[in-house]
Structures are given as C-alpha cells and as structure tokens.
NUSERO-680849 format. One line per field, with one value per atom (N, C-alpha, C): residue number from 0; residue in one letter; chain; atom name; x, y, z. Coordinates in nm, 4 decimals, m for minus. Example, Ala and Ser with C-alpha at 12.3 -4.5 7.8 and 13.67 -1.06 7.14 Angstrom:
// residues 2
seq (0 0 0 1 1 1) .
type (a a a s s s) .
mol (A A A A A A) .
atom (N CA C N CA C) .
x (1.3190 1.2300 1.3200 1.2850 1.3670 1.2900) .
y (m0.5690 m0.4500 m0.3300 m0.2250 m0.1060 0.0030) .
z (0.7800 0.7800 0.7800 0.7080 0.7140 0.7870) .
***
This chain:
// residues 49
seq (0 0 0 1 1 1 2 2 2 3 3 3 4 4 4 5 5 5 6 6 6 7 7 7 8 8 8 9 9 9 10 10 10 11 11 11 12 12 12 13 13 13 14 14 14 15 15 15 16 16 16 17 17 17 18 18 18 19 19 19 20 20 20 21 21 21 22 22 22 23 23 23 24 24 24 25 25 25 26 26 26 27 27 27 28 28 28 29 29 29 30 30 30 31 31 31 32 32 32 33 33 33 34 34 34 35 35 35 36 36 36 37 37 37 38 38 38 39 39 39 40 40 40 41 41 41 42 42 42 43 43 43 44 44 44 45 45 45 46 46 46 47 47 47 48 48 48) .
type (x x x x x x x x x x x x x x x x x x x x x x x x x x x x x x x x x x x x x x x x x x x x x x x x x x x x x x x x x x x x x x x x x x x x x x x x x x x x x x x x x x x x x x x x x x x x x x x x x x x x x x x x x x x x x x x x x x x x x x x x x x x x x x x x x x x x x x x x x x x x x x x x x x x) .
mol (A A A A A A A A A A A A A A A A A A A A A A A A A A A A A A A A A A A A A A A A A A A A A A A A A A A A A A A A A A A A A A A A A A A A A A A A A A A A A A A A A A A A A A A A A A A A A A A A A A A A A A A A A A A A A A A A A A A A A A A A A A A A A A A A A A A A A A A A A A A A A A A A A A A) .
atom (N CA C N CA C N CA C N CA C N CA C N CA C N CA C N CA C N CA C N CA C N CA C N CA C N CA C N CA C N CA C N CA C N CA C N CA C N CA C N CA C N CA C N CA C N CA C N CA C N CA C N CA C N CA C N CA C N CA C N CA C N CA C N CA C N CA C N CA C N CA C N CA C N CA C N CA C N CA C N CA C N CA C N CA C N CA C N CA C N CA C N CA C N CA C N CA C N CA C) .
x (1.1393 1.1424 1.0527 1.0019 0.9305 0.8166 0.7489 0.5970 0.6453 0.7427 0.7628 0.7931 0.8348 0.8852 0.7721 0.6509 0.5770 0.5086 0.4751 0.4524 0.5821 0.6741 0.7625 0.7710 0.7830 0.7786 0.6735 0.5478 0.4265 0.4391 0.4910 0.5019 0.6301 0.7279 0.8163 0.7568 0.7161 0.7153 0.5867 0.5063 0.4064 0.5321 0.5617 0.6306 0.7317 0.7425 0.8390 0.6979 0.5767 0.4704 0.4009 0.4913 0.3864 0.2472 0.1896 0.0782 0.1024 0.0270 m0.0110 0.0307 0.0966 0.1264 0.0429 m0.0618 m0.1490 m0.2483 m0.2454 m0.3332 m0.2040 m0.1212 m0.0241 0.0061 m0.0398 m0.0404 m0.1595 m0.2624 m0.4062 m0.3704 m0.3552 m0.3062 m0.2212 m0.0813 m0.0408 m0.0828 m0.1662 m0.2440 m0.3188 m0.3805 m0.5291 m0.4323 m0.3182 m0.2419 m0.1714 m0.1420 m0.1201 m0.2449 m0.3335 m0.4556 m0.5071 m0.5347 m0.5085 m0.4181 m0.2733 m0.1564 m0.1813 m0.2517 m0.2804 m0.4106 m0.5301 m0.6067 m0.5805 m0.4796 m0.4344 m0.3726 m0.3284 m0.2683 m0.3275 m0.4307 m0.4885 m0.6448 m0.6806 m0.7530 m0.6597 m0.5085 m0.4774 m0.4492 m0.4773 m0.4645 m0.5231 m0.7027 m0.8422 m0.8482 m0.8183 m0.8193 m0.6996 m0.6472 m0.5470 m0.5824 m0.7378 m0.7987 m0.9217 m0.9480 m1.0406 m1.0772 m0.9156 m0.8983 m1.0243) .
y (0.7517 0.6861 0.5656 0.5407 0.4469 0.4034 0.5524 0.5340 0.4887 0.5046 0.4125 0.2766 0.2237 0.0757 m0.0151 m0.0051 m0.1088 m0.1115 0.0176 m0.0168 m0.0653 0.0393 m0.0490 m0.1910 m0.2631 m0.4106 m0.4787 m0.4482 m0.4803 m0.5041 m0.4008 m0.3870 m0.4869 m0.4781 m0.5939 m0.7252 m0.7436 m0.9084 m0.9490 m0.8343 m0.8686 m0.8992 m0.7840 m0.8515 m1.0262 m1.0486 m1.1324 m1.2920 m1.2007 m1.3105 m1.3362 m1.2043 m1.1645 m1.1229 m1.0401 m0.9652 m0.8240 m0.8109 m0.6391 m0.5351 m0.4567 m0.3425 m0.2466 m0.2285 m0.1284 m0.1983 m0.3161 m0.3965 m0.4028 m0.4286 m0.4446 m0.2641 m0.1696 m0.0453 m0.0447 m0.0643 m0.0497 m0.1239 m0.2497 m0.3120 m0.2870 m0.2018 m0.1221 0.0305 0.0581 0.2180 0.1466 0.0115 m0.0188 m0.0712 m0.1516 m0.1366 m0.0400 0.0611 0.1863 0.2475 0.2854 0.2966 0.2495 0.1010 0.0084 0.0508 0.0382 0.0812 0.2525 0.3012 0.4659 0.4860 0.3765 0.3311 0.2911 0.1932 0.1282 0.2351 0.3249 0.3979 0.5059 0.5503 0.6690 0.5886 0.4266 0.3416 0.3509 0.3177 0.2904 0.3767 0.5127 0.6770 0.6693 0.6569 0.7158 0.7180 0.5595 0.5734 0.7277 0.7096 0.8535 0.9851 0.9904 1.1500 1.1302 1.0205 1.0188 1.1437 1.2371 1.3249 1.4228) .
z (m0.0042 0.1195 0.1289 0.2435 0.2819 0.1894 0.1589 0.0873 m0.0445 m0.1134 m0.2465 m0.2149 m0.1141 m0.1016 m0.1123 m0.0383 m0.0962 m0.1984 m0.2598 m0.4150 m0.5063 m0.4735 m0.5578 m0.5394 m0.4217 m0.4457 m0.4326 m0.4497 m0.5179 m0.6672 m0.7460 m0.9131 m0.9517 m0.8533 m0.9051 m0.8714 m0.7818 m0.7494 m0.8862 m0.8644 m1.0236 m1.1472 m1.1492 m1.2689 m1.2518 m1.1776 m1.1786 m1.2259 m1.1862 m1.2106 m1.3309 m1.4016 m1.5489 m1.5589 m1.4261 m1.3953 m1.4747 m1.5249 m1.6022 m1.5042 m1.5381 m1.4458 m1.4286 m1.5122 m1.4799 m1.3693 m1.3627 m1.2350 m1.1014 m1.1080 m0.9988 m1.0007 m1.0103 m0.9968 m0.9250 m0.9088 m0.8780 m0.7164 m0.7367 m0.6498 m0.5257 m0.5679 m0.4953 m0.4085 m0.5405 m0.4335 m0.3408 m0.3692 m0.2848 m0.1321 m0.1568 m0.0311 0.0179 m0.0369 0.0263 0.1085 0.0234 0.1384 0.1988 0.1908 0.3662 0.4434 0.4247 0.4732 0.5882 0.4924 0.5344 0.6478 0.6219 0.6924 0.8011 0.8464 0.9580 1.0464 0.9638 1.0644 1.1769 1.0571 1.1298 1.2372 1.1739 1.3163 1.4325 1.4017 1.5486 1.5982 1.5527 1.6346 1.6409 1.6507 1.7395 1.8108 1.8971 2.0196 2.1230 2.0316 2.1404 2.1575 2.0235 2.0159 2.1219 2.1798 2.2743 2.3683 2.4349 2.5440 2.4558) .
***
C-alpha cells in the first residue's frame, strides 16, 4: 500500500540519478520516519482531553 510508495519512488527517482541504492535506501527510511513523525505531532494536540 501506501507505506511502500514513497520509498519506492525515492529508490527510483535515485536511480534514474545514478545515486547508490544503499544511500537512496537510508534516504527513504529517514523520510518515512519524518513521514511517521508528522503524523503522530499533528495528533497531540487531540490527546490534550
């Protein structure tokens, strides 16, 4: 689903740049966990009750 799409097109658009995949792998987890980050900031405010 969803959670493969932006790594997967993280690792392609690298490749299309000739970036190392084991770095455009790194690259992709580190925006997945931003990605995963953002989400659970913009829930705090709703655990306030």
């Amino acid at each position: 689903g969803g959670k493969r799409l932006r790594p997967f097109l993280t690792v392609q658009s690298a490749k299309l740049f000739g970036v190392d995949e084991a770095r455009a792998r790194r690259v992709a987890a580190a925006l997945e966990y931003m990605h995963c980050y953002s989400l659970i900031h913009d829930d705090l405010p709703a655990m306030d009750d």
